[in-house]
N, C-alpha and C positions, 0 to 999 in steps of 0.2 A: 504494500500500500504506500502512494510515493503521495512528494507533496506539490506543490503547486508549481515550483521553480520546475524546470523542463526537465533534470535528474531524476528516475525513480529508487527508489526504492523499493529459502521456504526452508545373559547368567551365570555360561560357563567359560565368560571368557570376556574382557575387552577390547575393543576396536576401535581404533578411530576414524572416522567417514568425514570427510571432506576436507582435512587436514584440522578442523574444528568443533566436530562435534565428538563428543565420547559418550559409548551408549555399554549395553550390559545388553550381551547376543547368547541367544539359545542356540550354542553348536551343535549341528545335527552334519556328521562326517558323510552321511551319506546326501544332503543336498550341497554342500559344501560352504557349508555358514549361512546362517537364518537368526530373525530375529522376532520376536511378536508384538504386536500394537493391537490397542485394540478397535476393533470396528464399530462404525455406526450404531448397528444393530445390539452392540455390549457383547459381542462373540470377539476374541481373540485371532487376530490374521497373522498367518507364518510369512513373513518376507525375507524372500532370497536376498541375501547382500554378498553374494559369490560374485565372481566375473563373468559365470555361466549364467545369463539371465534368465536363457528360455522367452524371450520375449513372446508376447504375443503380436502376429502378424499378418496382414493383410494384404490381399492383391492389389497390383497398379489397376486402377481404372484408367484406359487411354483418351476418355472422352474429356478426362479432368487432365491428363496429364499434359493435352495438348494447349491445354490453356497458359500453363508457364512461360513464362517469359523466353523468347527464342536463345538468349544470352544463356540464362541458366540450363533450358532443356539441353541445350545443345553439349554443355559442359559434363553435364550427367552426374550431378551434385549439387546440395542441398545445404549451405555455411549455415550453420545452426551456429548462435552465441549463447552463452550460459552464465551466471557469474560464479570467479571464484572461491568466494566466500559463500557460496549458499549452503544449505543441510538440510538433513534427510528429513522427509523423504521425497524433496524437491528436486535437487542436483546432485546428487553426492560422491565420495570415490567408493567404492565395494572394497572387499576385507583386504584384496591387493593391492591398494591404496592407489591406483592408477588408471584401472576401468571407472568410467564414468557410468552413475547409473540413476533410477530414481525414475518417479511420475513425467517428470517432464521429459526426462528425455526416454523414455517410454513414446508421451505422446505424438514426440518430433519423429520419429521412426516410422509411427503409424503413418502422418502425414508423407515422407518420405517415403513410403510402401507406396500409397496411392497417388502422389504422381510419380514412381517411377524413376527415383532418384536414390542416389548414395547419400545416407547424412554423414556431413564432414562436419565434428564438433570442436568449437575452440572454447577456451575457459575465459573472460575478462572481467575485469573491475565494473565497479555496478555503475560507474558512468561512461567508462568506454563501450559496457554494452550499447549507449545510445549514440555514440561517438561513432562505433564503430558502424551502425546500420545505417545512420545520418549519410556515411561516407562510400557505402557499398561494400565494405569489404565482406561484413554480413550481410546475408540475406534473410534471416529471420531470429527471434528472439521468443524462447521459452523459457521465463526464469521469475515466474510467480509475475508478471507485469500487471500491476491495472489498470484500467482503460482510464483517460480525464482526458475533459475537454480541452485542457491545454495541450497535452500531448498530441491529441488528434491534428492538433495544425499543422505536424511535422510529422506524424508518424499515424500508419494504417492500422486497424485491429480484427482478430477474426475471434472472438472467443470462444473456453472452452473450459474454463470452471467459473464455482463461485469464491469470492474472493471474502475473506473474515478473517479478521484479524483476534489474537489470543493476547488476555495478560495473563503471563507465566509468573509461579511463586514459588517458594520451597514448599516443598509436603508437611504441609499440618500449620500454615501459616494463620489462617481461619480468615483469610485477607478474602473479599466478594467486589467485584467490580462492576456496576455497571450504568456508571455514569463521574463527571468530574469530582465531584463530591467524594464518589471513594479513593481517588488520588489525591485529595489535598494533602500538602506536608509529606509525602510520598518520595522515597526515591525510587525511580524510574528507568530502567535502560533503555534505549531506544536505536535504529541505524540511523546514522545522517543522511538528510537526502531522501526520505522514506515518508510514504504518506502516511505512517504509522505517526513519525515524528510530528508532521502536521497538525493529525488530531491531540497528540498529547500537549503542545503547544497552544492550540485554541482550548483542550480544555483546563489548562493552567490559568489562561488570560479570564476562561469565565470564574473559576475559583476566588483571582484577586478581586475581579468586578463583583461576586456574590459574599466579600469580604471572609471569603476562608484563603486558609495559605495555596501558596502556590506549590506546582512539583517542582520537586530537584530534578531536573533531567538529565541524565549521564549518555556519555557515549564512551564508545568501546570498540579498538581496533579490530577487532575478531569474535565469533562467537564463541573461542573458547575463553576468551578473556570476560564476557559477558557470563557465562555459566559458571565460571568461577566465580564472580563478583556475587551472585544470586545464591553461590552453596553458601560463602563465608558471611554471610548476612550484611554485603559493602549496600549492594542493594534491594526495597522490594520487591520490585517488580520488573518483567522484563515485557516489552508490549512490543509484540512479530507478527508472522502470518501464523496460523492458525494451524496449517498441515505442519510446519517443525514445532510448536510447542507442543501438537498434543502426541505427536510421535515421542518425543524427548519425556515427558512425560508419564506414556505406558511403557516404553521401551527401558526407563532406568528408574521408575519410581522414585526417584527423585526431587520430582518437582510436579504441580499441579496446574491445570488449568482454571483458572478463578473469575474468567468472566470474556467473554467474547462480544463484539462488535463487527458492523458490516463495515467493509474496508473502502466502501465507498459513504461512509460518514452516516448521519442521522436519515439523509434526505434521498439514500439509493441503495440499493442492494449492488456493492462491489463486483465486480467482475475482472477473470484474471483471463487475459489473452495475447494469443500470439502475435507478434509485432514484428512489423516491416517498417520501409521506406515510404512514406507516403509517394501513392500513383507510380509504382514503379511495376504494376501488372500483377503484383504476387498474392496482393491478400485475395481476392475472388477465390483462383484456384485451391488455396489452404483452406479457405472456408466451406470450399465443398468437400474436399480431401477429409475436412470433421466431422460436418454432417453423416457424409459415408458411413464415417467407422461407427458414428453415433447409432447409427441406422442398422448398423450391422451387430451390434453391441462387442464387439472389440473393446471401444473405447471404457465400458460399463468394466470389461474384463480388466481393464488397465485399472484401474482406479479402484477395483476391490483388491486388487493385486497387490496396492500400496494402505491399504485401510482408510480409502478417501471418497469413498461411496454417496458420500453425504453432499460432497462439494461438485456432483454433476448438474450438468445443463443440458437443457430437452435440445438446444439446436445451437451450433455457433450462429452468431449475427455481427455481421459486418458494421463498425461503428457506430455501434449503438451507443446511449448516453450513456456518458461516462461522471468521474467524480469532477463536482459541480468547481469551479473555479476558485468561489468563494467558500464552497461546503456552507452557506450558511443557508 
């Protein structure tokens, strides 16, 4: 969830996944490392965090694939950007610390299946992801993005979840969020540049204006430097997306989810989609590419597959309304 500047801002054994997250994994030798989260439904999902993903995959359709941009079809590849700081079960590296793996880039595959393309993935900083599409060198962006109207003036969207942002706490903190009032006098972690930051920012400003304190807002180079700060009690809370606090969460017992919010603020239900260059030909075809697999339930397969069942959507939509400028 980004903010309004054009920057946006997902047992028997330890792991570390994306050079920043440390979780508590159920080694099972014969899928070759697993871990469980829990699902939607309050049932327990095993996820592969092997190199062997088994993805699940789907045929090129040629009627969508001839829609691609003759530049990129021609190439026979698919520059997926991702950032390098994101966590599971978003982006992350698998037990070999080097295979990329996770929901999204799950979902970038699929699209990649159906038009007919090799995904070539590179890792960047969460501003050069926009740096980089802005420039061409990307051609598409899967890495938790939500849609805003300010974005839209520079960049395309096709989407394909929903988009809810989590305040994380330590386990047993009896901390309930769900509004500025329970952050008053609060400290806070948040990413820079992140529409997470945005709302905690407006809801500090209503706290001084309703004469309670304001948040302490902290930032913090990495999220393992953030999970740190949340075990040793530097901070209360930690306010992300939604899929890595509540993975972090079942996955280490550790830490709780205490209150959730739509990432597109009071006045919309957030949405998190895939992003190009504006009018450079690509988002139509990707947005059929979704629909498809939606259609097909692939995509449903991806998403129970990561314990994220909760955060689908009946149909991607081409630039729909996004988070409001002023959110107010």
């Amino acid at each position: 969830m980004r903010t309004t500047t054009l920057w946006t801002r997902t047992a028997a054994a330890t792991i570390t996944l994306a050079g920043s997250l440390t979780l508590a994994a159920c080694g099972n030798p014969s899928e070759g490392g697993s871990t469980e989260v829990a699902a939607t439904s309050g049932t327990r999902t095993k996820i592969n965090i092997s190199p062997d993903q088994r993805r699940v995959t789907t045929p090129k359709v040629d009627a969508i694939a001839a829609k691609v941009p003759a530049e990129i079809r021609d190439r026979g590849t698919l520059k997926l950007v991702t950032s390098s700081d994101s966590s599971a079960p978003l982006n992350f590296y698998a037990n070999d610390n080097k295979t990329v793996i996770g929901v999204e880039t799950d979902i970038a595959h699929l699209v990649a299946d159906v038009l007919g393309l090799k995904l070539q993935s590179a890792p960047a900083s969460w501003e050069n992801i926009f740096v980089g599409l802005s420039s061409g060198k990307f051609d598409i962006g899967l890495n938790n993005i939500t849609v805003t109207e300010e974005r839209k003036d520079i960049y395309d969207f096709a989407t394909y979840r929903k988009d809810d942002l989590a305040f994380e706490a330590k386990k047993g903190s009896g901390f309930k969020v769900s509004g500025p009032s329970d952050v008053a006098g609060k400290t806070v972690a948040v990413g820079s540049g992140t529409n997470q930051e945005k709302l905690l920012v407006e809801w500090s400003k209503e706290n001084e204006q309703a004469g309670r304190k304001p948040v302490n807002i902290k930032y913090y180079q990495s999220q393992t430097d953030t999970n740190l700060a949340l075990a040793s009690g530097r901070i209360d809370l930690y306010l992300g997306p939604n899929p890595s606090a509540a993975y972090r969460a079942a996955a280490t017992g550790k830490t709780e989810v205490v209150g959730t919010y739509s990432g597109g603020g009071k006045t919309i239900q957030g949405l998190i989609a895939a992003t190009t260059k504006k009018g450079n030909g690509l988002i139509q075809p990707v947005a059929d590419a979704l629909n498809v697999v939606i259609k097909s339930g692939a995509y449903a397969k991806v998403l129970d597959r990561w314990g994220l069942a909760g955060e689908a959507v009946p149909r991607s939509e081409i630039n729909p309304p996004g988070l409001p400028r002023t959110n107010k």
